[in-house]
C-alpha positions as CSV (number, residue, x, y, z in Angstrom):
1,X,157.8,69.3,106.4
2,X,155.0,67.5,107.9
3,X,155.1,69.2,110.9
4,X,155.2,72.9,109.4
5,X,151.6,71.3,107.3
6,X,150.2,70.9,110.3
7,X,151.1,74.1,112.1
8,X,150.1,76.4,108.8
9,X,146.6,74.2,109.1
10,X,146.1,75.1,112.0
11,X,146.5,78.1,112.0
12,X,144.0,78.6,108.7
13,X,140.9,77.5,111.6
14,X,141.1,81.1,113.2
15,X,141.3,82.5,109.9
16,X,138.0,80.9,109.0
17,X,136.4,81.4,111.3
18,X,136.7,85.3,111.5
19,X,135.8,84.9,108.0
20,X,132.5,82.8,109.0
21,X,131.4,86.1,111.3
22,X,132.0,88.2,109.0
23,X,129.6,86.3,106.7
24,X,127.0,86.4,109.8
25,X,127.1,90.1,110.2
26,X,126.6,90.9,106.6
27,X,123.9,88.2,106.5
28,X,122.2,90.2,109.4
29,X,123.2,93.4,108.1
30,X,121.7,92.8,104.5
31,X,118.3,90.7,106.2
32,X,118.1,93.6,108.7
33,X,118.8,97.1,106.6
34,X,118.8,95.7,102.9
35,X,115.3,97.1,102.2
36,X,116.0,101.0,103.3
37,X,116.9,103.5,102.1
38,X,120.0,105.5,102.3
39,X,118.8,107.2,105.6
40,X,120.6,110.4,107.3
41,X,122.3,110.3,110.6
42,X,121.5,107.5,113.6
43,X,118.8,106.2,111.0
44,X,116.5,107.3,114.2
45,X,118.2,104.8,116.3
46,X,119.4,105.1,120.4
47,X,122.6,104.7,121.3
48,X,122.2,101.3,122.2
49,X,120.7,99.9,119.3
50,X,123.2,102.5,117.3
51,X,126.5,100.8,118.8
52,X,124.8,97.1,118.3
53,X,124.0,98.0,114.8
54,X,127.6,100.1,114.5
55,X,129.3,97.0,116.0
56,X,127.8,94.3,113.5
57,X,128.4,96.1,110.6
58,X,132.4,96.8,111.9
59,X,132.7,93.3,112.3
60,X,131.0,92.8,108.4
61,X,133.8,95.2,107.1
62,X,136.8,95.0,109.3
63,X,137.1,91.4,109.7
64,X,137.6,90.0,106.4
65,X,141.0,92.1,106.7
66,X,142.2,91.0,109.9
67,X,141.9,86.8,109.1
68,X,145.8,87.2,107.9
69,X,147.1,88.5,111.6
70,X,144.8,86.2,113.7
71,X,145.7,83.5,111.8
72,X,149.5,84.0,112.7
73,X,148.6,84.8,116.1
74,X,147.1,81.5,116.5
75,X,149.8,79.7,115.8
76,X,151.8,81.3,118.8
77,X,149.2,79.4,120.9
78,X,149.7,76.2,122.3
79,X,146.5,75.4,124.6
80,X,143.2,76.8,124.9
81,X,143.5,77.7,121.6
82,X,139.5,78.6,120.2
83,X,138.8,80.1,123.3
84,X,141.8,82.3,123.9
85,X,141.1,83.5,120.2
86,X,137.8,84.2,120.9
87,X,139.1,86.9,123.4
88,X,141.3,88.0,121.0
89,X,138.2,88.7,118.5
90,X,136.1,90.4,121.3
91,X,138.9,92.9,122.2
92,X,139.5,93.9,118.7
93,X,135.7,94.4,118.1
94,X,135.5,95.7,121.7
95,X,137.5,98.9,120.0
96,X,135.3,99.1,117.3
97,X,132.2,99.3,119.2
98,X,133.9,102.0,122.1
99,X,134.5,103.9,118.5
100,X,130.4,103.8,118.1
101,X,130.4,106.3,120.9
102,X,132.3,108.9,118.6
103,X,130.5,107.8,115.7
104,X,127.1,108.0,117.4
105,X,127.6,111.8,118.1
106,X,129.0,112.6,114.9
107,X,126.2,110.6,112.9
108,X,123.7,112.5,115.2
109,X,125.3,115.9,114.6
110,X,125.9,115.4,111.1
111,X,122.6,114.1,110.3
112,X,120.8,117.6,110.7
113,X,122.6,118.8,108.1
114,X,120.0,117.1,106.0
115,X,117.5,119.0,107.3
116,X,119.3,122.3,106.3
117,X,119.1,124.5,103.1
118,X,120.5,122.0,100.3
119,X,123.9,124.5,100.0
120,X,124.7,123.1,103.5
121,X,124.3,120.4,103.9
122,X,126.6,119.7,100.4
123,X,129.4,122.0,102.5
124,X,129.3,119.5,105.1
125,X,129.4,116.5,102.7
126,X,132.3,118.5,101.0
127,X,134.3,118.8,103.9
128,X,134.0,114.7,105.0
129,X,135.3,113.6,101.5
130,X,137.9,116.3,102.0
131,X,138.9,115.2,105.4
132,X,139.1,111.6,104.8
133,X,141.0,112.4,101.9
134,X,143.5,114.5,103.7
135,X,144.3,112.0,106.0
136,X,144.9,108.8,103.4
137,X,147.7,111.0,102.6
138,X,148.8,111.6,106.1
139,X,152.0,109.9,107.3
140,X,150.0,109.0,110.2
141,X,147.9,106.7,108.2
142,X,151.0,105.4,106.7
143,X,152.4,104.0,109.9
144,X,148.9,102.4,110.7
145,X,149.0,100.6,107.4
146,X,152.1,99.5,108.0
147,X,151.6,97.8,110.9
148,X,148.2,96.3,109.5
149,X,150.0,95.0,106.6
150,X,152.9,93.3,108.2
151,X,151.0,90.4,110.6
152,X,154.4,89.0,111.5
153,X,156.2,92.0,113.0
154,X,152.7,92.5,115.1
155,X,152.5,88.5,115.7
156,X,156.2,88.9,117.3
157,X,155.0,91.6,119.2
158,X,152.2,90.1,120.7
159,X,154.0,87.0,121.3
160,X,155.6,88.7,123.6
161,X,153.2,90.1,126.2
162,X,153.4,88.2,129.6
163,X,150.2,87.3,131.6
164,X,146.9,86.3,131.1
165,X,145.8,89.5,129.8
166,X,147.7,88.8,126.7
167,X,145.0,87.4,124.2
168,X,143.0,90.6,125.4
169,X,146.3,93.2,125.1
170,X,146.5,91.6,121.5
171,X,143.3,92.0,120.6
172,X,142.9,96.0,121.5
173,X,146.1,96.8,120.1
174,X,145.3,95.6,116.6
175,X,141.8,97.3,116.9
176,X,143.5,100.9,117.6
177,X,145.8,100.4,115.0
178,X,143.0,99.4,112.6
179,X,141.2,102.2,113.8
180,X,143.9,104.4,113.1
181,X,144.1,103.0,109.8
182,X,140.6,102.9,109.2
183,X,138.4,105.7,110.9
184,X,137.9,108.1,108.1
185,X,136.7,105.9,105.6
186,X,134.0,104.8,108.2
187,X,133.5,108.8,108.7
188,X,132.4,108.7,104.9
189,X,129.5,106.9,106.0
190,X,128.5,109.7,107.1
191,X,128.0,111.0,103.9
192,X,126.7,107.4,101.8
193,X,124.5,106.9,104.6
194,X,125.4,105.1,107.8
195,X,123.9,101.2,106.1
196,X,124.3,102.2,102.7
197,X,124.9,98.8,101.2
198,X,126.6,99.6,98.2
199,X,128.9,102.2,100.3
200,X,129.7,99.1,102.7
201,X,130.3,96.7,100.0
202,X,133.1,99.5,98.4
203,X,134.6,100.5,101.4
204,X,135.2,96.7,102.8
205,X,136.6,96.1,99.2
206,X,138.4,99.3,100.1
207,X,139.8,98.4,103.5
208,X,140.8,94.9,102.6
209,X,143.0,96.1,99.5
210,X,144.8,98.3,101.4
211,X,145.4,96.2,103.9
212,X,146.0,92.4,102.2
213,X,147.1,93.3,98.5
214,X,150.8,94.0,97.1
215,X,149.7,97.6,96.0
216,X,147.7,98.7,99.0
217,X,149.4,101.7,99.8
218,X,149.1,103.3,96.5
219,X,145.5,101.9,96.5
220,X,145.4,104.0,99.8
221,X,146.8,107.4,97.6
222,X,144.1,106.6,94.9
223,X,141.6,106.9,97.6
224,X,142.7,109.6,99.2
225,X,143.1,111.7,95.7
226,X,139.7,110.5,94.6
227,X,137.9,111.2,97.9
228,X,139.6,115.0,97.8
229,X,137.6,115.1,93.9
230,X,134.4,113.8,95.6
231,X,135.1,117.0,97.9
232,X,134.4,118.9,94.5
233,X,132.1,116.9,92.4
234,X,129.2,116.9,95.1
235,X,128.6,120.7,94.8
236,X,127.6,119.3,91.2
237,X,126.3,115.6,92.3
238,X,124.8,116.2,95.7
239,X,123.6,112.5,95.1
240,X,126.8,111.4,95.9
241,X,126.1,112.0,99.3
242,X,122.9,111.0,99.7
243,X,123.2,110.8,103.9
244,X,123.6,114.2,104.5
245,X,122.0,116.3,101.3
246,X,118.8,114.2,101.6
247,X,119.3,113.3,97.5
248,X,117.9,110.3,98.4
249,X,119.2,107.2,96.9
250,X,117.5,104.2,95.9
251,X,116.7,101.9,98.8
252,X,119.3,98.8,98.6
C-alpha cells in the first residue's frame, strides 16, 4: 500500500506541472491578446510570430486534457524522470505547432473573406461550422477519442518503444492522435476569431469534456449536432462568427 502511495504521487508531479504551463500560456495569452478585438485571419501577424502565438495558445487549450496520460506515462519512468518528460511535452507541442503551418494558410485564406460582400463571407462561416460538425460525427473522430480517453492502453503502448527516442516517439504520437481528435474545433477559430477569448475558454471546456469526463463522447455528438445548427443560424446571426463576417465582437 505504501508503496503504490508513493508511485501514484509521483506520478501526480508531471500532471502538475503540464497543468502549471497551461496556466502560463493563458496568463500570456490573456496579458498579450486580452484587450482586442475579435480580429479576422493571422490578426496581421507572420508566420513566425503566427506559429509562436498558434503554439502558446495550443498549449493553453490542449494541455489541461493531456495531464491524465502524462501522468501515467511518468510512472513507466524510472530515472531521468523531469527531464525525459520534458521531451515528452515538447514532442506533443512540437505537433501542434507543425499544425500552425496548416492553420497559418487557412487563417490567411479565410481571413479575406471578411473583406468580401457580407453574403460571403457568412457562406464561408457556414461551411466551417458545417465541417467541424460533420466530422464530430465521423467514426474517424471516434477512434481518436478513444485513444485520448483511455491513457492506459496508450501508456502500455508507449511503454513499449525501445531506444532513446522513446520519450520523443511518445510525445508525437499522442499529439497526432490529439490532433486527430481535435483539429476541427481549432478550425472554428476561424470563424470566433483566431484569440477570441471567450471562443478559447468554450472550446478548452470543450476539448477537455470530451476527453476526461464519463459522457464525453456524447458531449462530442452534442457538439457536432450544435455546430451543424450554427451552420444555419449565422445566415441569421452573422455575429456568431465574428472572424470572418467582420460583425465585430466586443474586444475581450
Amino acid at each position: 500500500m505504501t508503496g503504490r502511495l508513493v508511485t501514484v504521487r509521483r506520478g501526480a508531479s508531471p500532471a502538475g506541472l503540464l497543468l502549471v504551463a497551461a496556466a502560463t500560456a493563458w496568463v500570456w495569452v490573456v496579458t498579450r491578446w486580452g484587450g482586442i478585438q475579435a480580429m479576422p485571419g493571422t490578426m496581421g501577424l507572420g508566420l513566425l510570430a503566427f506559429l509562436a502565438m498558434w503554439t502558446l495558445m495550443t498549449a493553453a487549450m490542449m494541455l489541461p486534457a493531456t495531464a491524465p496520460v502524462a501522468a501515467l506515462y511518468a510512472r513507466t519512468i524510472t530515472v531521468h524522470r523531469a527531464p525525459r518528460m520534458v521531451v515528452f511535452t515538447v514532442a506533443y507541442l512540437l505537433v501542434w505547432a507543425t499544425a500552425g503551418l496548416p492553420a497559418y494558410g487557412l487563417a490567411a485564406g479565410l481571413g479575406r473573406a471578411a473583406s468580401l460582400p457580407a453574403v460571403a463571407g457568412t457562406a464561408v462561416a457556414a461551411a466551417v461550422f458545417a465541417v467541424n460538425g460533420v466530422y464530430q460525427l465521423t467514426p474517424l473522430k471516434d477512434r481518436c477519442l478513444a485513444r485520448c480517453r483511455s491513457p492506459i492502453g496508450l501508456t502500455l503502448r508507449y511503454a513499449s518503444y525501445p531506444g532513446p527516442s522513446r520519450d520523443l516517439r511518445a510525445g508525437a504520437h499522442h499529439g497526432a492522435f490529439c490532433l486527430g481528435c481535435c483539429w476541427s474545433l481549432m478550425v472554428l477559430l476561424t470563424a470566433f476569431g483566431v484569440m477570441n477569448l471567450w471562443a478559447m475558454v468554450v472550446l478548452t471546456a470543450v476539448i477537455t469534456i470530451e476527453k476526461l469526463a464519463p459522457a464525453g463522447r456524447l458531449v462530442a455528438r452534442a457538439v457536432g449536432f450544435a455546430s451543424i445548427a450554427l451552420a444555419g443560424a449565422v445566415f441569421w446571426v452573422p455575429a456568431l462568427a465574428p472572424g470572418l463576417t467582420g460583425s465585430g465582437m466586443a474586444g475581450m
